[in-house]
LUMPA-385723 format. One line per 3 residues: number of its first residue (from 1); for each residue x, y, z of N, C-alpha, C. Coordinates in pm, whole numbers. Atoms other than C-alpha are relative to their C-alpha. Example, Ala and Ser with C-alpha at 12.3 -4.5 7.8 and 13.67 -1.06 7.14 Angstrom:
2
1) 89 -119 0 1230 -450 780 90 120 0; -82 -119 -6 1367 -106 714 -77 109 73;
END
This chain:
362
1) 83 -120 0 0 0 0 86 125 0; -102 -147 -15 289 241 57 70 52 -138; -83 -35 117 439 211 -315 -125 106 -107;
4) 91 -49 132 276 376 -639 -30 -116 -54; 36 86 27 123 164 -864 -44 51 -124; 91 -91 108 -25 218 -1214 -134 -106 19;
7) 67 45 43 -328 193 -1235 -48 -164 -100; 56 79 -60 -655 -2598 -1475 100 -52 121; -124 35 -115 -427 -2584 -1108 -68 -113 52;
10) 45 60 -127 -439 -2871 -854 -87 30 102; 127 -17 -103 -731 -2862 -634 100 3 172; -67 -27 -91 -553 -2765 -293 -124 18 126;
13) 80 -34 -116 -719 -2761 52 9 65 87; -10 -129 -72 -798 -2511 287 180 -13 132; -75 41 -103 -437 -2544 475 -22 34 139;
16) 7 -34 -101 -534 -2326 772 -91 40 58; 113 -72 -36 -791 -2184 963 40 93 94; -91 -81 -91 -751 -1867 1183 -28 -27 148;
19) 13 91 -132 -737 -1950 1535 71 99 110; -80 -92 -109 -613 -1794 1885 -67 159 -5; 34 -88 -9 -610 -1461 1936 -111 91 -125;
22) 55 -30 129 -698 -1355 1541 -158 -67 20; 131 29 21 -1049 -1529 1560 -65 38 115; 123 -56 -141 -1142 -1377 1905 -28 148 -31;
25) 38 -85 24 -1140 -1095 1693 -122 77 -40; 168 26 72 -1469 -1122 1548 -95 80 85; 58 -141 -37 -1719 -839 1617 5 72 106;
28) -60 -165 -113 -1489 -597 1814 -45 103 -94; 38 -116 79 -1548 -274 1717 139 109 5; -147 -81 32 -1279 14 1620 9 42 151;
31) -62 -25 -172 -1306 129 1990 19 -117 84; -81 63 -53 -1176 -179 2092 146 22 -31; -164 -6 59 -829 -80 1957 19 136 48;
34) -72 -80 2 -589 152 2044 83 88 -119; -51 -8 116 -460 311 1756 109 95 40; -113 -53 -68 -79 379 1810 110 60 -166;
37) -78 -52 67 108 468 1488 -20 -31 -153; 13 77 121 119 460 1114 132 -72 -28; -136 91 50 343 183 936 16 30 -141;
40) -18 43 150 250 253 580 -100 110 -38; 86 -84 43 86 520 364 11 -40 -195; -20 50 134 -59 506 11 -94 123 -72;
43) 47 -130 54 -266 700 -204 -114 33 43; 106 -69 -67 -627 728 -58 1 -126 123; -31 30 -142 -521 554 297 107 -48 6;
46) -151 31 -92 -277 427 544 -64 -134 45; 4 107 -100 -206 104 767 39 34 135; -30 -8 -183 -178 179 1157 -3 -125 81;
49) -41 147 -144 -40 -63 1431 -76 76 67; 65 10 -99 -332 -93 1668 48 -74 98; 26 71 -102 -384 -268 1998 -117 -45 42;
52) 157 102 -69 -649 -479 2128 20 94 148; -10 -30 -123 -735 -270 2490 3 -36 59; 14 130 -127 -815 -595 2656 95 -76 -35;
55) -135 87 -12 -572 -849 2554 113 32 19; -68 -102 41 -334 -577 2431 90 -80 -94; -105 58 113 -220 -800 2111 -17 87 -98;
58) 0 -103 86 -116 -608 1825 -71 -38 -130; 23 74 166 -261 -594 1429 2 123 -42; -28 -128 57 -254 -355 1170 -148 9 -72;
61) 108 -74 29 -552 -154 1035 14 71 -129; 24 -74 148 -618 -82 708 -96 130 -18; 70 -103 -7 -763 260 695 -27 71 -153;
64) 20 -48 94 -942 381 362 -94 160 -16; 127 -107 14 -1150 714 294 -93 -2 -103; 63 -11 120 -1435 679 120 -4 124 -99;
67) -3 -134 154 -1436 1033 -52 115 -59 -85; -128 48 142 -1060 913 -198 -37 -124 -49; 64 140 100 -1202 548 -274 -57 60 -130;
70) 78 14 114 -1466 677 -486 96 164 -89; -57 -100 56 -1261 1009 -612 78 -75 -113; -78 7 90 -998 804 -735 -24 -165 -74;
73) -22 119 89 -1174 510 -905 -15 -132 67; -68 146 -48 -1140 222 -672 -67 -58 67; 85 55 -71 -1421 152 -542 3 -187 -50;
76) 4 135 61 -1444 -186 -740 124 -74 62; -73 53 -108 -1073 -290 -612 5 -40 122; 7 9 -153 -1135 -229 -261 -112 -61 70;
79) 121 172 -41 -1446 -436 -260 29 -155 -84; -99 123 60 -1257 -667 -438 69 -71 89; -72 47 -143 -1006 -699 -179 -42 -55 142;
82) 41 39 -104 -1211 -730 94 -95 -134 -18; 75 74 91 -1419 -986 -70 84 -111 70; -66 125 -3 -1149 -1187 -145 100 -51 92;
85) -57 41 -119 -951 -1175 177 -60 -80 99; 100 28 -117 -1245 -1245 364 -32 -190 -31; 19 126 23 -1271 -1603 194 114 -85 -40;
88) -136 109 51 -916 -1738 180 58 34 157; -111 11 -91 -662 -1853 446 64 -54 -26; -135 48 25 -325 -1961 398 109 46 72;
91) -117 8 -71 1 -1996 570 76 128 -17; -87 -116 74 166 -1731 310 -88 78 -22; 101 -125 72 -106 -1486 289 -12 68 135;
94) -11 -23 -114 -166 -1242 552 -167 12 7; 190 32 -12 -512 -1283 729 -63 137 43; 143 -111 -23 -801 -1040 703 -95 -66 144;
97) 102 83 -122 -1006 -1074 1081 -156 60 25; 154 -84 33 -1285 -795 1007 47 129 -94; 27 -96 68 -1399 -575 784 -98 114 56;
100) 107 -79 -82 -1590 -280 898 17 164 -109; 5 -156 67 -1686 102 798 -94 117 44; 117 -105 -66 -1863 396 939 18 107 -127;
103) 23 -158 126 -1901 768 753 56 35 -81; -108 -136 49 -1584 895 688 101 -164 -84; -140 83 41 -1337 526 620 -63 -123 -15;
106) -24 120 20 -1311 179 544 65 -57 72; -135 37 -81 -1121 -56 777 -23 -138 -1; -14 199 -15 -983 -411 736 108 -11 105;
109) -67 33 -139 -805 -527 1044 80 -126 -65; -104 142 49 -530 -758 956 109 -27 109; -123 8 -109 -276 -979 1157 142 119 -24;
112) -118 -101 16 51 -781 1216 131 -43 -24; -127 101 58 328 -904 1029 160 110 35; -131 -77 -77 642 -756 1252 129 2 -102;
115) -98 -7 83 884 -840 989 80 76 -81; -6 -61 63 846 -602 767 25 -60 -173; 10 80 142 893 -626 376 101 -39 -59;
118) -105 58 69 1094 -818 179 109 77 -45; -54 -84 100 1191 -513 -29 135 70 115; -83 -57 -43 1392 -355 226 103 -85 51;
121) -47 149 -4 1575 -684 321 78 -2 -140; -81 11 120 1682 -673 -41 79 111 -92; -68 -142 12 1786 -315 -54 128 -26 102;
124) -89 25 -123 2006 -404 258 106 -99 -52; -89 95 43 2165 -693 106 68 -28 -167; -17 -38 147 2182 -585 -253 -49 -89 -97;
127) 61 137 63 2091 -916 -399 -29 -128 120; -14 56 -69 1993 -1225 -253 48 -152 -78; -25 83 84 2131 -1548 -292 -55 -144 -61;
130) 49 113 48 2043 -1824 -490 -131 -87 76; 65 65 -87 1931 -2051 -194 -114 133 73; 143 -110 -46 1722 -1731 -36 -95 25 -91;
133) 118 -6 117 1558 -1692 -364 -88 -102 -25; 113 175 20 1425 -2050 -392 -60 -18 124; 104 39 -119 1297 -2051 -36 -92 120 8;
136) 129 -55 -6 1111 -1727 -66 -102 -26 -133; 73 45 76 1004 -1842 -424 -107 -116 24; 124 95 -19 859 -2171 -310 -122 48 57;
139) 104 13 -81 670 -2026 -55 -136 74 -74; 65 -98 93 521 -1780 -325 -111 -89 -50; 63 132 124 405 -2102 -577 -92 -12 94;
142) 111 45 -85 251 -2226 -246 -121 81 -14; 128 -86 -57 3 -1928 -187 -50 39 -164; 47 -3 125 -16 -1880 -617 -67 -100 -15;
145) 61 164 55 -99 -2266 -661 -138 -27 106; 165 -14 -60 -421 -2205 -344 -63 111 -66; 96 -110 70 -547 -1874 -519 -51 -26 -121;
148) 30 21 92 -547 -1995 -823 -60 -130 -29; 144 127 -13 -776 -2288 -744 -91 31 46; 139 -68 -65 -997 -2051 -594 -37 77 -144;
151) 16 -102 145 -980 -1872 -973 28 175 88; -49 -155 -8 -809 -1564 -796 103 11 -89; -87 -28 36 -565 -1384 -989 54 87 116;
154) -28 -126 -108 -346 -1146 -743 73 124 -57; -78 -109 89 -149 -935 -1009 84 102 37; -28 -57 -21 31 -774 -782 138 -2 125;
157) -88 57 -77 340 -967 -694 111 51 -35; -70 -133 -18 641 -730 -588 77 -43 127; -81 2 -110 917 -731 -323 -54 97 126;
160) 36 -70 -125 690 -465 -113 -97 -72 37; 147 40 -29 387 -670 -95 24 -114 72; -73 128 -103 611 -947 62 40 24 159;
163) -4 -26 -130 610 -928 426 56 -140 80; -65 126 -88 809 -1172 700 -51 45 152; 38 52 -168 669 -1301 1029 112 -12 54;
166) -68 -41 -132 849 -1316 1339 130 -117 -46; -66 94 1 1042 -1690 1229 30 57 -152; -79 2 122 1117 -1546 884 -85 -59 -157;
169) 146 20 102 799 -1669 664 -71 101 -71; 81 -105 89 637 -1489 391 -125 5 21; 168 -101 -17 267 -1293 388 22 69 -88;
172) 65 -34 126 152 -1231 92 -103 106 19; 114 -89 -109 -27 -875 206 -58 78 -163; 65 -88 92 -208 -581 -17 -88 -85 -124;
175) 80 116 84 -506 -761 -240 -46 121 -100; 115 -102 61 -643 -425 -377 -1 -11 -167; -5 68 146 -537 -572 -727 -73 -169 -49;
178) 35 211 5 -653 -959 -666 -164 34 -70; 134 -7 26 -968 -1024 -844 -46 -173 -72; 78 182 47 -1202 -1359 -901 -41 3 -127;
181) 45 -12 167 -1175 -1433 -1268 -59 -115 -35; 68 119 65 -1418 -1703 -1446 92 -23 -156; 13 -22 155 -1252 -1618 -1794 146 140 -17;
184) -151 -89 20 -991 -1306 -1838 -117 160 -10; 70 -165 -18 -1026 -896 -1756 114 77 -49; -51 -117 36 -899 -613 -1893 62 120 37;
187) -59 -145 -76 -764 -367 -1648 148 5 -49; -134 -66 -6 -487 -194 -1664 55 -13 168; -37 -26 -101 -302 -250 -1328 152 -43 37;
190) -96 83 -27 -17 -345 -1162 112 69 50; -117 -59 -25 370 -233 -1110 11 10 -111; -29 -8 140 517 -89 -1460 115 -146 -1;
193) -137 107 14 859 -364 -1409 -66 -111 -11; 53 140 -56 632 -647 -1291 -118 -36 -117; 118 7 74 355 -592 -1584 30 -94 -118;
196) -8 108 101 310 -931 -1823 -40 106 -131; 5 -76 94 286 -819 -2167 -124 4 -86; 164 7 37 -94 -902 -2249 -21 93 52;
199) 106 -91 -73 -181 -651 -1957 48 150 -113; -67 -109 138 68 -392 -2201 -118 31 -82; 83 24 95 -133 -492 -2472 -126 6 -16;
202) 88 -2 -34 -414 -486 -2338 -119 -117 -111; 47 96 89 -540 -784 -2484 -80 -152 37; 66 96 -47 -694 -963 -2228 84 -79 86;
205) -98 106 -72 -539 -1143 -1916 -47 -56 101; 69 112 -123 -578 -1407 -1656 129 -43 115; -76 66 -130 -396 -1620 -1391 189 0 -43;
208) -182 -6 78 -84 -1641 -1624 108 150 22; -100 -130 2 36 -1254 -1538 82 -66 150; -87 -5 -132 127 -1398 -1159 127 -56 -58;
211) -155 64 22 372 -1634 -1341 126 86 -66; -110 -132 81 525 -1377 -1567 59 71 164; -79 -44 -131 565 -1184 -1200 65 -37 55;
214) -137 55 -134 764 -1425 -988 66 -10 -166; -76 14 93 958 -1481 -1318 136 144 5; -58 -81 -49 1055 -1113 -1253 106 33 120;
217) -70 31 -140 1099 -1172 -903 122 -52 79; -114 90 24 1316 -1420 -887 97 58 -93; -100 -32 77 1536 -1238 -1108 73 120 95;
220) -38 -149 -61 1536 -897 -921 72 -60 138; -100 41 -133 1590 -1124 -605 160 -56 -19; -112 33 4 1892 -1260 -718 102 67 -67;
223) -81 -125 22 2019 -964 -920 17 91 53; -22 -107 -128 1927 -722 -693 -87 157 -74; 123 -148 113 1672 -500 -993 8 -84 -102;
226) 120 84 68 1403 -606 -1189 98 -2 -175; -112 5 175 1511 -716 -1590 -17 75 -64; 56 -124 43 1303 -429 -1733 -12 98 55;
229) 50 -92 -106 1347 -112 -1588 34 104 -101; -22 -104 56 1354 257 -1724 -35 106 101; 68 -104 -85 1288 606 -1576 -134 -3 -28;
232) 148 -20 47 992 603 -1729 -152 -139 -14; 53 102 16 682 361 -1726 18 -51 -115; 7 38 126 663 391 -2128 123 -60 -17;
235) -142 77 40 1010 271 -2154 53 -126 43; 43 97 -75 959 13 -1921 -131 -81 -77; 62 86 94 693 -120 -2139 44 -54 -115;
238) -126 19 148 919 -84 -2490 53 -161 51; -56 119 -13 1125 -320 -2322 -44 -122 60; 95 129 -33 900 -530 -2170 -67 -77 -162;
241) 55 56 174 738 -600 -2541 131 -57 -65; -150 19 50 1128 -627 -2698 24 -168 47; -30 136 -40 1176 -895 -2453 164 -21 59;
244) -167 43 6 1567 -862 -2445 46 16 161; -66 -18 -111 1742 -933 -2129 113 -10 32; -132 6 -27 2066 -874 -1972 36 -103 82;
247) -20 100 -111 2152 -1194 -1809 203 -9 82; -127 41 -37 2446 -1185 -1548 93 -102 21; -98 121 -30 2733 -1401 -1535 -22 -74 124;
250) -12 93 -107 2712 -1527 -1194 -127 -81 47; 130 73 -16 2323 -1597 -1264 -2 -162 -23; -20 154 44 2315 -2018 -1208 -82 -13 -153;
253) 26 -42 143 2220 -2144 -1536 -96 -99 13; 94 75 -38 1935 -2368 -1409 -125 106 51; 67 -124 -36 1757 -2050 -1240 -67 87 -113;
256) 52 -91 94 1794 -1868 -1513 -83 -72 -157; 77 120 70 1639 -2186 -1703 -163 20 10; 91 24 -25 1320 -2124 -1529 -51 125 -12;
259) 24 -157 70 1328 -1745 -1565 -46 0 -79; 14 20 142 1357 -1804 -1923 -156 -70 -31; 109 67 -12 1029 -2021 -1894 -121 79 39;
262) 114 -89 -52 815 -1806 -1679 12 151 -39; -17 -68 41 902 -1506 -1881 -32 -13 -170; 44 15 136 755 -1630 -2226 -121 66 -27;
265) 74 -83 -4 532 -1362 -2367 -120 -74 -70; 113 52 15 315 -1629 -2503 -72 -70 143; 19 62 -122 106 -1717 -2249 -53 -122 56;
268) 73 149 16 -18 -2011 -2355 98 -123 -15; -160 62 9 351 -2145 -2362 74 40 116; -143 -87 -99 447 -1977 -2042 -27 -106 103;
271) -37 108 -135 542 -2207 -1708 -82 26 88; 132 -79 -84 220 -2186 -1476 -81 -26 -70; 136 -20 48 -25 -2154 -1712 -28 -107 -106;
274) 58 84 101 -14 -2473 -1908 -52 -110 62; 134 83 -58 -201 -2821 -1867 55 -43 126; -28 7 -160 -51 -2861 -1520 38 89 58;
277) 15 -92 -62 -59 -2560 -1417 103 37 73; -109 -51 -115 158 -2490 -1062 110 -159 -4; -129 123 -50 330 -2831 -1068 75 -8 -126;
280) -127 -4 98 485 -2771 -1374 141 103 12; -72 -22 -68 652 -2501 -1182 54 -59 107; -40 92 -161 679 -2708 -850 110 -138 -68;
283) -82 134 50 868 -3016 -1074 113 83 -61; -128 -46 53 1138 -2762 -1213 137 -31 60; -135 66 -40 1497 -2853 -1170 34 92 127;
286) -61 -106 -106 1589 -2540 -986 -100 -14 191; 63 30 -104 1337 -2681 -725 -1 -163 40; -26 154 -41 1474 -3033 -723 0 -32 101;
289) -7 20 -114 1509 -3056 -321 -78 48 19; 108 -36 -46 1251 -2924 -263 -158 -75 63; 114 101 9 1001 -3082 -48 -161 60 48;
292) 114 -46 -22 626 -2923 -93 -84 -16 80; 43 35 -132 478 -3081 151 38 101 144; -112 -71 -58 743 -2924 399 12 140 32;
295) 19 -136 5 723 -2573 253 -142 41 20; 143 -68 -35 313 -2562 325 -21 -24 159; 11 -5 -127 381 -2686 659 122 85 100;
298) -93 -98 -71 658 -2395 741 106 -83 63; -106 56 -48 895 -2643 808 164 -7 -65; -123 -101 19 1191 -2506 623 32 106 95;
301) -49 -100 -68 1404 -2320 768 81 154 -77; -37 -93 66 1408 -1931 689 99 89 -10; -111 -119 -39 1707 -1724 568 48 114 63;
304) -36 -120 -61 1645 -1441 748 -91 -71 99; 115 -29 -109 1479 -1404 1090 41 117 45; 5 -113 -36 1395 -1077 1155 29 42 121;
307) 5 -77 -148 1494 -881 1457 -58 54 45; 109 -91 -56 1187 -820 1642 -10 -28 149; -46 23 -147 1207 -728 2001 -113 -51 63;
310) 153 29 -105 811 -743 2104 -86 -20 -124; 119 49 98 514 -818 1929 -71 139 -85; 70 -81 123 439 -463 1793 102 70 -16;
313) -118 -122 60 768 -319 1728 -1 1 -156; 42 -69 115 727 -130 1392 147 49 -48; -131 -35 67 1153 -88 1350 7 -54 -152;
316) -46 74 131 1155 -334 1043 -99 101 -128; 55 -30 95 893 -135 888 79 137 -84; -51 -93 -6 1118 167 811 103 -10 -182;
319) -55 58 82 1253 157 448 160 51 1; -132 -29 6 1559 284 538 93 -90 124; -70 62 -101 1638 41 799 111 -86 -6;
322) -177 74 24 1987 -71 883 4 -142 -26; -3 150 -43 2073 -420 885 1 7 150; -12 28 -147 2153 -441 1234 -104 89 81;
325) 82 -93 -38 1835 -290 1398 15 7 173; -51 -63 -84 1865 -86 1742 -114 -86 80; 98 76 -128 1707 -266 2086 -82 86 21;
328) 125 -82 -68 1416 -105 2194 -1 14 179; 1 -33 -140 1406 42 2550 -143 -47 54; 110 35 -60 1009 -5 2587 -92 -67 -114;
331) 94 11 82 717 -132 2420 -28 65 -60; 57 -96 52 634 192 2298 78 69 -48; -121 -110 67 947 313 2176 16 -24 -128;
334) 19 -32 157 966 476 1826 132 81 -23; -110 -141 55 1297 721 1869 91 -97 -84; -83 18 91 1444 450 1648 -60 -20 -145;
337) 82 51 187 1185 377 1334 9 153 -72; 56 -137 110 1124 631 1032 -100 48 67; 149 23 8 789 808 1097 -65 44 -124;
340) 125 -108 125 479 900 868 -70 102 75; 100 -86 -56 281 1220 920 -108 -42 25; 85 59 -16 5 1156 1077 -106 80 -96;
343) 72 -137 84 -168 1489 901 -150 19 29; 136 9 -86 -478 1441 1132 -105 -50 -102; 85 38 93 -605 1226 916 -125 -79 59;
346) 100 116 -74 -863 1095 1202 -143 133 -66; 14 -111 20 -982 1437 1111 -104 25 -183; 19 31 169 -1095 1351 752 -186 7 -44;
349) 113 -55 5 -1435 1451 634 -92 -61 -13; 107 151 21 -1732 1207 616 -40 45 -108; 3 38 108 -1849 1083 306 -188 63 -2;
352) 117 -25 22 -2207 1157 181 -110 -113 37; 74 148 6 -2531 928 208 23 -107 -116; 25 83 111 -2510 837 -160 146 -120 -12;
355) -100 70 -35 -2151 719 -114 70 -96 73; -37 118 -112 -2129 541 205 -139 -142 -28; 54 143 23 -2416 336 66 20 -89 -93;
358) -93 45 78 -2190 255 -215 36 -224 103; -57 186 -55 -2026 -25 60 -78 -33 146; 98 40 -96 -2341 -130 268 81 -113 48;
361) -71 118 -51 -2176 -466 285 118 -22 43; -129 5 -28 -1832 -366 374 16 -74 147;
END
């Protein structure tokens, strides 16, 4: 939420259900929470680390305004998102526990993934290597190969949207792009680097853009920046259509085997999207040890584990954060994170009748 943005699988079973604290969440209301800081800002809202007043466990709060929802278009996304959060759970996804909305906002309450995002993790380390790339890739396939037996697409797979739990596990967060396709849609959306070349084209696309994305992914993770890039979006498309890539020397040549695969602009030839779908990625060489089973039950062990002191420290979220992050004196201490303005945005103007009955069902 904090970046810009432009505008037949295996039948898989529900792996998880939410449980513990997350399901005693169920019809609190916003004045059950404390609301202590923002973590993340975007274009018509933010995410704030709350508190539960009674338990005092932490989660983060998706805060939308309806005037900017419907100003800038998005109403359809953001009931999209909530939609489709509200009917999936998975290991690698991060969980939606209520949805709610009064006059002025929108608010999805989500667990609180202390980790922070991938992206800054890979700013810190410049590239990652090989073996880190294949364990955050698997876990990716995992949560692609359940959505896409639900017929979600998520279109909006990116090193910020990647988030790590406390042991070092991926959460698959921000949905406001995911949408339930029967057949193929037409939007325009996405990241310009990360965009398959149908959505370019506009020519009609489906489940096949996620594969084109980790195809990206996996490249940027192990180079350290995406294969298509320009100052500019349009130029960033040029070469996205062109196709031509700079492949580095020290890229293994099995990796870049599968790159090469999930980067085919046909998409009816691309890795993912043919008659076996995710296990034609899951059987690739570069995932030969790999044991799937294993990776849906978090039993790998993850390359990083984050340095998180308490359960709502908000240091990792900071995109400028060091590697070595500073101890915290209290629960409540912030004199070491970035901050966001808050800009009294509690302050924000309520929406009309005709508008807030826009999301009766939110």
């Amino acid at each position: 939420m904090a970046s810009a943005k432009v505008a037949k699988v295996k039948k898989q079973t529900n792996p998880v259900s939410k449980k513990g604290s997350e399901s005693s969440e169920e019809g609190k209301k916003l004045s059950d929470y404390e609301i202590l800081s923002t973590i993340g800002t975007g274009t018509f809202g933010r995410v704030v680390l709350v508190r539960n007043r009674e338990t005092k466990d932490y989660f983060a709060l998706k805060v939308m305004a309806i005037t900017d929802v419907i100003r800038l278009r998005q109403v359809e996304h953001v009931t999209n998102e909530k939609e489709i959060l509200s009917s999936i759970s998975h290991p690698f996804i991060v969980n939606m526990l209520w949805a709610n909305h009064d006059n002025t906002f929108l608010y999805m309450l989500m667990e609180y993934v202390p980790g922070g995002e991938v992206f800054s993790y890979l700013r810190n380390y410049g590239r990652f290597s090989n073996a880190m790339a294949n364990f955050y890739a698997s876990e990716i396939i995992s949560a692609l190969e359940y959505l896409h037996s639900r017929s979600i697409v998520y279109r909006d797979l990116k090193p910020e949207n990647l988030l790590l739990d406390r042991e070092g596990h991926l959460k698959i967060t921000d949905f406001g792009f995911a949408k339930k396709l029967l057949d193929r849609t037409w939007t325009l959306c996405g990241t310009p680097e990360y965009l398959a070349p149908e959505i370019i084209q506009s020519k009609g696309h489906s489940k096949a853009v996620d594969w084109w994305s980790l195809g990206i992914l996996i490249f940027e993770m192990i180079v350290g920046f995406p294969p298509f890039f320009d100052d500019q979006p349009f130029g960033i498309y040029e070469k996205i259509l062109a196709g031509k890539i700079e492949w580095p020397r020290h890229l293994d040549p099995v990796v870049k085997d599968l790159i090469k695969k999930l980067l085919v602009p046909d998409r009816t030839k691309r890795l993912g999207n043919m008659k076996n779908g995710a296990d034609d990625v899951k059987k690739h060489k570069w995932f030969k040890s790999v044991d799937w089973d294993d990776v849906l039950a978090k039993k790998l062990t993850p390359p990083i584990k984050p340095e998180v002191m308490y359960a709502g420290d908000i240091s990792n979220y900071s995109h400028c954060a060091p590697p070595i992050i500073p101890k915290v004196a209290h629960d409540g201490d912030t004199k070491n994170f970035d901050t966001y303005p808050e800009d009294n945005w509690q302050k924000t103007a309520a929406a009309g009748e005709q508008d807030i009955a826009l999301f009766a069902d939110f």
